[in-house]
C-alpha positions as CSV (number, residue, x, y, z in Angstrom):
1,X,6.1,-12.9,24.2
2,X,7.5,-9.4,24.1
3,X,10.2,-8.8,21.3
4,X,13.4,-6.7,22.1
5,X,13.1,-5.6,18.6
6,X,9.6,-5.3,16.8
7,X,9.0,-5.8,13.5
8,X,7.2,-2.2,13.5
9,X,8.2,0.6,15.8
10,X,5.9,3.7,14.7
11,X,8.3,6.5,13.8
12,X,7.5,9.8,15.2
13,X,9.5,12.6,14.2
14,X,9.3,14.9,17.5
15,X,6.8,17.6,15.3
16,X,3.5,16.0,15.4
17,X,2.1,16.8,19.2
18,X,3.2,20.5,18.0
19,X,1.4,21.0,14.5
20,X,-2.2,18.8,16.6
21,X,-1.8,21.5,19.5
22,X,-1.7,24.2,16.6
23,X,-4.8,22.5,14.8
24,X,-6.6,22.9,18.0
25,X,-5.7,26.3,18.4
26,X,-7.1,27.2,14.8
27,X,-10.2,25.9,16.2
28,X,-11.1,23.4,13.5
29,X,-10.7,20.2,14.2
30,X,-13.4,18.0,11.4
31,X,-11.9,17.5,8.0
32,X,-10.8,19.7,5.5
33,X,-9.2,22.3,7.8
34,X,-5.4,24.2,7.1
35,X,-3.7,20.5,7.8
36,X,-6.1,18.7,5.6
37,X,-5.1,20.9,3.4
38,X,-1.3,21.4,3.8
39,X,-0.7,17.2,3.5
40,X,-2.9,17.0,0.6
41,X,-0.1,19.4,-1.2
42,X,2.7,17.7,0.0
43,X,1.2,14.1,-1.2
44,X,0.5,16.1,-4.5
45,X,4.2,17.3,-4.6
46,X,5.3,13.6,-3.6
47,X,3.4,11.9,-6.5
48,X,2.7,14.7,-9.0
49,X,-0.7,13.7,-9.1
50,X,-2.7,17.3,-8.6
51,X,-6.2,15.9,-7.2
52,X,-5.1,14.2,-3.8
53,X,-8.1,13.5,-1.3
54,X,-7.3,12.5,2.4
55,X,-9.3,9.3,3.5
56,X,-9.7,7.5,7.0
57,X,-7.8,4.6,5.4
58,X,-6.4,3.1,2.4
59,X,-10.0,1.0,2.6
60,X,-11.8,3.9,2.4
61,X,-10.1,5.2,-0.6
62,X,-10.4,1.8,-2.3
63,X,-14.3,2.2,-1.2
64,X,-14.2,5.4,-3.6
65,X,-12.7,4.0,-6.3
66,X,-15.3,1.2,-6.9
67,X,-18.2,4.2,-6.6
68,X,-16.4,6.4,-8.8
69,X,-16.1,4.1,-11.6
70,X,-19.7,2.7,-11.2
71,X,-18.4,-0.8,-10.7
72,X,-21.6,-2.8,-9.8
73,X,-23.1,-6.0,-10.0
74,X,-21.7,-8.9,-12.0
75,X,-18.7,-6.6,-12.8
76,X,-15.4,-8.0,-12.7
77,X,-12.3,-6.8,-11.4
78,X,-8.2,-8.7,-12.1
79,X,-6.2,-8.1,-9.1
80,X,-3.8,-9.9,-7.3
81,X,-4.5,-12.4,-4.6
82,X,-1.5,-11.7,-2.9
83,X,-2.3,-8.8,-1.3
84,X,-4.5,-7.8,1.6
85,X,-8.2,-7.9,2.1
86,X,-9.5,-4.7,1.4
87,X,-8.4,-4.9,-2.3
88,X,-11.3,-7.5,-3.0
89,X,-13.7,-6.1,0.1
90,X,-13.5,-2.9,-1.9
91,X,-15.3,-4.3,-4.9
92,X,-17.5,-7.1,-3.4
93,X,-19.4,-4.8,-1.7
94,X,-20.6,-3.3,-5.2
95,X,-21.8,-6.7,-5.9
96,X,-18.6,-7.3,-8.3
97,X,-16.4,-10.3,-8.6
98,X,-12.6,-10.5,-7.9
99,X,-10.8,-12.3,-10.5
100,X,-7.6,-13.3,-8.9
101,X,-4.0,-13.8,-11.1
102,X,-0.6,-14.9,-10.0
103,X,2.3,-13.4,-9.3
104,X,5.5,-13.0,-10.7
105,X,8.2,-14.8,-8.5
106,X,10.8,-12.0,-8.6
107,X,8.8,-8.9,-7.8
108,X,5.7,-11.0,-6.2
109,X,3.6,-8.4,-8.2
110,X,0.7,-9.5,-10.4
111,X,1.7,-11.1,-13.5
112,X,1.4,-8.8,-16.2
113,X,1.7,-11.6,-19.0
114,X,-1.3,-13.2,-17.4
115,X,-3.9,-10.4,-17.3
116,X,-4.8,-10.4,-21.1
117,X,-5.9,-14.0,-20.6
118,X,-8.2,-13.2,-17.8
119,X,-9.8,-10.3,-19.2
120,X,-13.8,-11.2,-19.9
121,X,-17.0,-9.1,-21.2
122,X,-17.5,-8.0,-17.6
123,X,-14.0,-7.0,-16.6
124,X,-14.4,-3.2,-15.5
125,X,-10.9,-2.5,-14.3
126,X,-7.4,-3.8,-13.6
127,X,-6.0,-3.2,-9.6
128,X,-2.1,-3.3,-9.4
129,X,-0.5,-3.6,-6.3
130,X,3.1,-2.4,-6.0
131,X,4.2,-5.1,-3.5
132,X,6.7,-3.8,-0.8
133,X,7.2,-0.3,-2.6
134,X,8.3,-2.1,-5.8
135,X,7.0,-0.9,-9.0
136,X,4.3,-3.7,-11.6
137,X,5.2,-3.7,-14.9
138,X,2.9,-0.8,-15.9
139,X,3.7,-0.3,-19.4
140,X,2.6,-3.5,-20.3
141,X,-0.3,-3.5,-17.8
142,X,-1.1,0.2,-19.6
143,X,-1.1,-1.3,-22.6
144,X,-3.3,-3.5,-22.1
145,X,-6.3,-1.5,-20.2
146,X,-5.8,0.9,-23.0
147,X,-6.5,-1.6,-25.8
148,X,-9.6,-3.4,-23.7
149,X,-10.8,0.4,-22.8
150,X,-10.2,-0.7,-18.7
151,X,-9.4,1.5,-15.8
152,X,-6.7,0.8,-13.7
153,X,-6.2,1.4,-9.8
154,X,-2.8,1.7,-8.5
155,X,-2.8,0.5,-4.9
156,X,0.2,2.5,-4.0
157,X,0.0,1.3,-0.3
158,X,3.5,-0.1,0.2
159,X,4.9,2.7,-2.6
160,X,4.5,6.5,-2.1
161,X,7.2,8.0,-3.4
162,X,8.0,4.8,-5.8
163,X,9.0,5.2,-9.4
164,X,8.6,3.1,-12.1
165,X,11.3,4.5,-15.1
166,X,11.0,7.5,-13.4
167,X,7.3,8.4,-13.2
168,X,5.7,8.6,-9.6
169,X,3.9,5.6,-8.8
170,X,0.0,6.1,-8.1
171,X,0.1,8.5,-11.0
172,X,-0.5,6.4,-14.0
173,X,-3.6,4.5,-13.4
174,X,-6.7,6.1,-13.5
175,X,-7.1,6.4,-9.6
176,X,-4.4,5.5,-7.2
177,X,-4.6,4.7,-3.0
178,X,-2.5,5.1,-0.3
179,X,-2.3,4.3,3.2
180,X,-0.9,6.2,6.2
181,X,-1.3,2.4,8.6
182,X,1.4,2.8,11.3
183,X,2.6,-0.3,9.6
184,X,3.9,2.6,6.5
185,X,6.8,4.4,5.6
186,X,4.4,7.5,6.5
187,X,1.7,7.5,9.4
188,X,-0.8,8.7,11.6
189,X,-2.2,5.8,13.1
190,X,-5.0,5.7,10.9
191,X,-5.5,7.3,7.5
192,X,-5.4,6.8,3.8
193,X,-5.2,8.7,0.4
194,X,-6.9,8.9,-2.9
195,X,-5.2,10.4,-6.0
196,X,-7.4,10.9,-8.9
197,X,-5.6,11.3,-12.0
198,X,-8.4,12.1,-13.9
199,X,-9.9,15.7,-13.8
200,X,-13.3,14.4,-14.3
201,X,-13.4,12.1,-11.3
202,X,-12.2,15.2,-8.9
203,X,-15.2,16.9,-8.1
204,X,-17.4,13.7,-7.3
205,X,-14.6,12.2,-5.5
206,X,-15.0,15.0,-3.2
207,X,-18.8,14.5,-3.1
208,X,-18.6,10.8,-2.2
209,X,-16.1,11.7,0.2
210,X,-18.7,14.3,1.9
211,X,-21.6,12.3,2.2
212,X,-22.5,12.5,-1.1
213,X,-23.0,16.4,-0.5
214,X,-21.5,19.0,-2.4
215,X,-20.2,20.6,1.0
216,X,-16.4,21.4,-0.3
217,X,-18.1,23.3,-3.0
218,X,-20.0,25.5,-0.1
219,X,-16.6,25.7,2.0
220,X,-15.2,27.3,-1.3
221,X,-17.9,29.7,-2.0
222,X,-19.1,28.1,-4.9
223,X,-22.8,27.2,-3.8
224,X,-24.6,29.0,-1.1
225,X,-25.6,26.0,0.4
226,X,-24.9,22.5,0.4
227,X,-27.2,19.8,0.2
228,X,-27.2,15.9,-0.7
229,X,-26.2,15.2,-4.2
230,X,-25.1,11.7,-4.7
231,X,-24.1,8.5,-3.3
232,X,-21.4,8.8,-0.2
233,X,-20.0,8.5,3.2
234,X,-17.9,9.5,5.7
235,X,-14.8,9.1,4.1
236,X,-13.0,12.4,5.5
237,X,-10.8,12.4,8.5
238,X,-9.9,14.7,11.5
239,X,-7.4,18.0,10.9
240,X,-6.0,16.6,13.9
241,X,-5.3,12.9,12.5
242,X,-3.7,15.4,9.2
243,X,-1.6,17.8,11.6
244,X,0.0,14.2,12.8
245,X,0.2,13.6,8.6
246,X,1.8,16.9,8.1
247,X,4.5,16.6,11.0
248,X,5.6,13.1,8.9
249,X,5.3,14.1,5.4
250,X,7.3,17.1,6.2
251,X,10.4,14.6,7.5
252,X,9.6,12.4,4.3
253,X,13.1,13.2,3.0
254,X,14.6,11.8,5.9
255,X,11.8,8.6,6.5
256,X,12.9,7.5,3.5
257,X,16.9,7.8,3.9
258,X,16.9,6.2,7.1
259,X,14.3,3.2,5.3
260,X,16.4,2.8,3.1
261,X,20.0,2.8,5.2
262,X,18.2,-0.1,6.8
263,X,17.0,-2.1,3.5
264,X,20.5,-1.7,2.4
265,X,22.3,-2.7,4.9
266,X,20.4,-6.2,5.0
267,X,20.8,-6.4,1.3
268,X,24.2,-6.1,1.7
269,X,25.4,-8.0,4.6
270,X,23.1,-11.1,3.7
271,X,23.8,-11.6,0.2
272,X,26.5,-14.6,1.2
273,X,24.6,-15.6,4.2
274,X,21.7,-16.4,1.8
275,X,23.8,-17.9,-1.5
276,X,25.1,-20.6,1.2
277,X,21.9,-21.2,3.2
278,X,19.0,-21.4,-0.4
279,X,17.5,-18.0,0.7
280,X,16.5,-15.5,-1.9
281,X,17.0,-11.4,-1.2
282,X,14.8,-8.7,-3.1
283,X,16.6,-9.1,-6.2
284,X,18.1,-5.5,-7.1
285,X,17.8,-5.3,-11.1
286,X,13.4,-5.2,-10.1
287,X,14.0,-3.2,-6.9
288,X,15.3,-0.2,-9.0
289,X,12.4,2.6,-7.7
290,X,11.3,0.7,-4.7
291,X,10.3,2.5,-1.1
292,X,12.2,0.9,1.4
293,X,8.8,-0.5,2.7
294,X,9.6,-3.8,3.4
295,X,12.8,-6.3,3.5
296,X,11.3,-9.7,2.4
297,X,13.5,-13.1,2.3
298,X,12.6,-16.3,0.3
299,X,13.1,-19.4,2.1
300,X,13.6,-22.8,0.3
301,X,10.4,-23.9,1.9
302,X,8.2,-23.8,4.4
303,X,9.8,-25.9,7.0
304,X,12.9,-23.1,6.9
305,X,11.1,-20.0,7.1
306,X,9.2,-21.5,10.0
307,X,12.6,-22.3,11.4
308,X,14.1,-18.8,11.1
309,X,11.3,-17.2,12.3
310,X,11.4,-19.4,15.4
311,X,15.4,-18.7,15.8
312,X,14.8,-15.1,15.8
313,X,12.3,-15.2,17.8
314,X,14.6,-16.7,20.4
315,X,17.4,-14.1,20.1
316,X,14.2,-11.2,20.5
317,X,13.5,-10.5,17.1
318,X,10.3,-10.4,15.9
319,X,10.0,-11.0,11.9
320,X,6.7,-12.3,10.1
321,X,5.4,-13.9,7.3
322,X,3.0,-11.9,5.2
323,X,-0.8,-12.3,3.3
324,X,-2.3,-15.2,3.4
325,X,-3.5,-15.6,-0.4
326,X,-7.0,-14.4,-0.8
327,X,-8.3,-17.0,-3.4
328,X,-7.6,-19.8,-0.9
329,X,-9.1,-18.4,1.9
330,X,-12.9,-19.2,2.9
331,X,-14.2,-15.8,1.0
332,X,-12.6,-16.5,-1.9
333,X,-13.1,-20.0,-2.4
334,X,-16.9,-18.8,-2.3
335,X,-16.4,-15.8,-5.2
336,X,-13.7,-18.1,-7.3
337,X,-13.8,-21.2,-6.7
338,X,-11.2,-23.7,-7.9
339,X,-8.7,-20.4,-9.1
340,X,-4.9,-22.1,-9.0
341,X,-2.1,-20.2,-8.5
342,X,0.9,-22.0,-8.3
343,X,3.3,-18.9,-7.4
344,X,1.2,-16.9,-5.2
345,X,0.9,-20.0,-3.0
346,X,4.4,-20.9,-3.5
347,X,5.9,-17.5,-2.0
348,X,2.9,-17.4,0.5
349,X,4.5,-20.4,2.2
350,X,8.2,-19.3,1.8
351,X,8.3,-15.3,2.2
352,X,9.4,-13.5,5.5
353,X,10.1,-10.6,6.7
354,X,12.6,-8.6,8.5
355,X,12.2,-5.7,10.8
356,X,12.1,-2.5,9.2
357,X,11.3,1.3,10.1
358,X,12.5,4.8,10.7
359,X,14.7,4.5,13.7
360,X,16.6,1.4,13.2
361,X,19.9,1.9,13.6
362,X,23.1,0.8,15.5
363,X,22.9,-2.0,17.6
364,X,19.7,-3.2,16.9
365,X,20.7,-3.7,13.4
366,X,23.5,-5.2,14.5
367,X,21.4,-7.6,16.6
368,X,19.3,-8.2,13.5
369,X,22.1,-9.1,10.9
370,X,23.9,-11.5,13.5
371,X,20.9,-13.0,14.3
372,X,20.0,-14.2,10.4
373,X,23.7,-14.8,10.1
374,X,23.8,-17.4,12.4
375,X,21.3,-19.4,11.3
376,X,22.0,-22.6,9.3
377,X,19.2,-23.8,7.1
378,X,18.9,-27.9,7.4
């Protein structure tokens, strides 16, 4: 059925046909051009994180991160299972193994007290995943790569612009990703981020992303031709895709208010709704930092998030559950068989979400708020 109100309206700012139609008239159009350029500094100013490499997608960037750090076969990576695909694809296609650890039932980020138990001789790395925009527990989770000598990867899809006690998500692992989905805060359809941390990483993570040719080194003058260097693909995308990037980074300021006007408001009209009705809201004391990305409820059970969803529905409002956990699906039974995660499943059943974006405003969030308010759980 069609939904008087989505649960994602892409948000366009008015600025993106304008900076694309100038990006044709500069006559470069492959990657690496003036926009290319120009959104990679504004991500950099956004995160602090210096090295900042475009990408087709946040599954691209991922992609990198596993041929950066030489992850290979029989490796071993900790991460979530309550997150999406790519996280695992990313590192399976090395030949490595996901190891998969709950979740903590506040944040519905990984567990941080459970990593040290999982770590084995073949763990290479640690992937976080700041779920909805809201920040891990990285001081612990630092503290522990630091003391097993383990990279981590920030997957800083849901979080750009995040904080965790003030620093810039995506700048404290080793390597962080981002994506630019038209499901995001910030978006071109398509399109993704890398931020390398580490100086040392920079100059092959521009190779890898080139082909595995030093042709960014040849663009800059620094070669007088470029030829094929390493390992690589075609992990680069159009000037046009980043003109579209540019427009929306540019409005971030405002994305970001109007994100969070919305989060807010449900936050603050549903708190008694939920007390009464056995629902749980993003809890605000672990929300401190967070990104607006996404308004998540907890139902009792399963039979009660099935049933709001259905209400809304009915009254045009389209809201959504979210991952189906990776270690019980038919891929991840194969690589870890038997893995039990009592939380991650428990919240798979039981978390929905609301409708929230850019542009939400007035008497669509009206309709919204009414709409959860006048449901009764049974």
């Amino acid at each position: 059925m069609s939904f008087t109100i989505p649960f994602n309206r892409p948000y366009v700012t008015g600025h993106e046909t304008g900076l694309m139609e100038d990006a044709v008239a500069r006559g470069h159009l492959s990657g690496d051009g003036h926009y290319t350029q120009r959104a990679s500094e504004i991500i950099s100013e956004i995160t602090t994180v210096p090295n900042v490499l475009l990408t087709t997608s946040c599954t691209h960037a991922l992609e990198m991160s596993a041929l950066l750090l030489g992850i290979g076969e029989g490796d071993e990576v900790i991460m979530p299972s309550f997150t999406f695909v790519s996280c695992a694809n990313a590192f399976v296609l090395r030949g490595a193994r996901p190891v998969f650890v709950d979740i903590r039932a506040d944040n519905f980020n990984i567990d941080e007290t459970l990593i040290e138990d999982a770590i084995t001789t073949k763990t290479r790395a640690i992937l976080v995943v700041h779920y909805a925009g809201v920040a891990c527990e990285m001081d612990a989770i630092l503290d522990i790569a630091s003391r097993h000598g383990l990279d981590i990867i920030e997957d800083t899809a849901h979080a750009l612009g995040g904080t965790y006690n003030g620093v810039k998500l995506g700048s404290m692992g080793t390597l962080g990703t981002l994506s630019f989905h038209e499901t995001k805060n910030i978006q071109c359809g398509e399109g993704g981020a890398l931020l390398v941390t580490d100086d040392t990483y920079a100059e092959r993570a521009e190779i890898l992303r080139e082909k595995g040719t030093n042709r960014s080194r040849f663009f800059r003058g620094q070669v007088d031709k470029y030829t094929w260097v390493d390992v690589g693909s075609s992990f680069l995308p159009s000037d046009l895709l980043a003109a579209f990037l540019t427009a929306q980074l540019e409005a971030f300021g405002s994305i970001q208010a109007q994100r969070h006007a919305v989060w807010d408001t449900y936050a603050n009209s549903l708190e008694a709704w939920a007390a009464a009705n056995g629902f749980q809201l993003p809890d605000p004391e672990v929300s401190v930092g967070h990104t607006a990305h996404l308004f998540a409820l907890l139902a009792p059970d399963l039979n009660q998030r099935q049933a709001l969803i259905a209400h809304l529905r009915a009254r045009g409002v389209q809201s959504v559950f979210h991952y189906v956990p990776l270690h019980s699906s038919p891929m991840g039974e194969a690589l870890a068989p038997k893995t039990e995660l009592p939380v991650t499943d428990r919240i798979s059943e039981q978390l929905m979400r609301l409708p929230l974006f850019a542009g939400l405003h007035g008497s669509e969030l009206d309709h919204i708020v009414d709409s959860v308010l006048s449901f009764s759980a049974q």
